[in-house]
Steps between C-alpha positions, in 0.01 A plus 500: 500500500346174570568160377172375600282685240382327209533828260838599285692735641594797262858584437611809452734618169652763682517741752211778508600843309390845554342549161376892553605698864138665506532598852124444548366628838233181459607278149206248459263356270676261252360427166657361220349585190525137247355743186712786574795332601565715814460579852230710673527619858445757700628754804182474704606801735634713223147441314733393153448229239775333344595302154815306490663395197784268552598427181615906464489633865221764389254575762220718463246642833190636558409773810131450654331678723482227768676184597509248266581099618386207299492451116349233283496523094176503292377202323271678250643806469867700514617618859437452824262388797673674817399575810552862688478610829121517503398199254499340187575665131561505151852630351633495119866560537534520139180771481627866415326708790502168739290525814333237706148405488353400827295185491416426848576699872410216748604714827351859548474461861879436514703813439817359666460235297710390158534210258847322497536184318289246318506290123228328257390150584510251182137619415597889468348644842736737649572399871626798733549579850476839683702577843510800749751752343644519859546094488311487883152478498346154385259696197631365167345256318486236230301620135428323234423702173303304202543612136126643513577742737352316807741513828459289810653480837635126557662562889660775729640621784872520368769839596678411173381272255781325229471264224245304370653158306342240395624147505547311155174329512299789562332377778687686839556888514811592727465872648720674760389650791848685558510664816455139684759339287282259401357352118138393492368224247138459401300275345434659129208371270672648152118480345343682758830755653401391844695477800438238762692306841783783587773345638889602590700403240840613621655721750811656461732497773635756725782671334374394191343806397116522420269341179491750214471428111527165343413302226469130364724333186396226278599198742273681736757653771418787677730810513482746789690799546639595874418902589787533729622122459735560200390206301304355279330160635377169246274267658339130468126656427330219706735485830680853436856357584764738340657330229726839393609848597614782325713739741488889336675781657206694569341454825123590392409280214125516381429315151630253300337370142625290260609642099693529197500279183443159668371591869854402610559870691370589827491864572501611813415900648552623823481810674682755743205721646568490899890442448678804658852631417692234651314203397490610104927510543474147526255488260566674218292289241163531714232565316654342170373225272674176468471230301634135515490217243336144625559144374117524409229711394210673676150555386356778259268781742143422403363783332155643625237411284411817367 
């Protein structure tokens, strides 16, 4: 923590809890549900959607036929916006034979290829990198899908690609580029969904594991999980000093989002694909879902606007 910043720093009610074991080879995509009143996310490697209830523990799933990574709810219609291993699509959780409906497959040259994270920007276009499924070769990129259907390509050359958040007024997009430890701001025109002046943000140290999921609350902080830093980070969103740290006892931790009744929760997934025998002893809770209560709320996911 430092003093010097000029923004709150949160407090913590608590210590984080293991609210559900999953075990998930690759636990990611965080999204809490305000009209449902429950948790999506997802085990990208084990291609599975998930609904958490917390109020009764139920959880439901979903098998598809290829990974699945980011989620964002519909605006205009029940279910889901998601995005799979080859693109954007459609999915009604609630529907009785649900299956996805592609709307847009931006990479057919890039079979090695897959999406992995992304969220809606306050105007309802869906934001979403892809990385190399190996995490080596510099091929992913940054998409942005519109409710019409139209998908551009706003920058590239990332192995693994995490995030996007937003700060609180809209106007720069944060966006990880993993593998170099490092988070990259950008000008962001909310009218127009442009990017402009790429700059370093923050780099995590050595040690300190590497830039994965993250998200911003309502005073405007920015959340970051560690993969293979065993933390969550908060940060001043204009200098990026850490203001707080949430210390898990998984090692791999990919997503955090904030939810329940008054945005006062912050869940947290993680993962234990690449952990071998010994290393899961010591970590017998890798791969689970935790949740801790904050001082002070987050923000609502903006739903795509369609």
């Amino acid at each position: 923590m430092n003093p010097s910043s000029s923004i709150a720093v949160p407090r913590l009610a608590g210590a984080p809890r293991c609210v559900l074991p999953a075990a998930a080879s690759l636990g990611e995509g965080l999204l809490w549900s305000v009209r449902e009143q429950a948790l999506y996310w997802v085990d990208i490697l084990e291609k599975r959607l998930y609904r958490f209830d917390p109020a009764s523990g139920a959880q439901r799933e979903w098998q598809f036929e290829e990974e699945i990574s980011a989620l964002a709810e519909r605006a205009s219609a029940p279910g889901l916006a998601v995005t799979l291993r080859r693109g954007f699509a459609l999915f009604d959780p609630a529907a009785p034979d649900a299956r996805p409906q592609w709307l847009h497959q931006p990479e057919p040259d890039q079979p090695a290829n897959r999406f992995n994270d992304g969220k809606c920007d306050a105007h309802g276009r869906f934001w979403a990198g892809t990385m190399d499924f190996d995490c080596v070769a510099p091929t992913g990129s940054l998409y942005r899908l519109d409710p019409d259907g139209r998908c551009s390509r706003h920058d590239g050359g990332f192995a693994v690609t995490n995030g996007p958040t937003w700060s609180l007024d809209g106007r720069t997009l944060y966006f990880n580029d993993t593998v170099k430890g490092v988070i990259l701001a950008y000008d962001f025109d909310p009218a127009q969904g442009t990017l402009s002046h790429r700059r370093q943000w923050l780099r995590f140290a050595r040690g300190d594991g590497l830039p994965d999921g993250m998200t911003t609350d309502a005073a405007g902080r920015i959340w970051v999980a560690h993969w293979g830093g065993r933390c969550v980070s908060c940060h001043d969103p204009s200098s990026g000093e850490e203001l707080a740290r949430i210390e898990l006892p998984v090692s791999q931790v990919t997503n955090c989002a904030f939810g329940g009744p008054e945005l006062r929760t912050l869940y947290i997934s993680s993962a234990k694909v690449g952990l071998d025998a010994a290393r899961l002893a010591t970590e017998p809770l890798a791969g689970g879902l935790f949740a801790v209560d904050i001082d002070s709320p987050g923000l609502p996911a903006a739903l795509f606007a369609s």
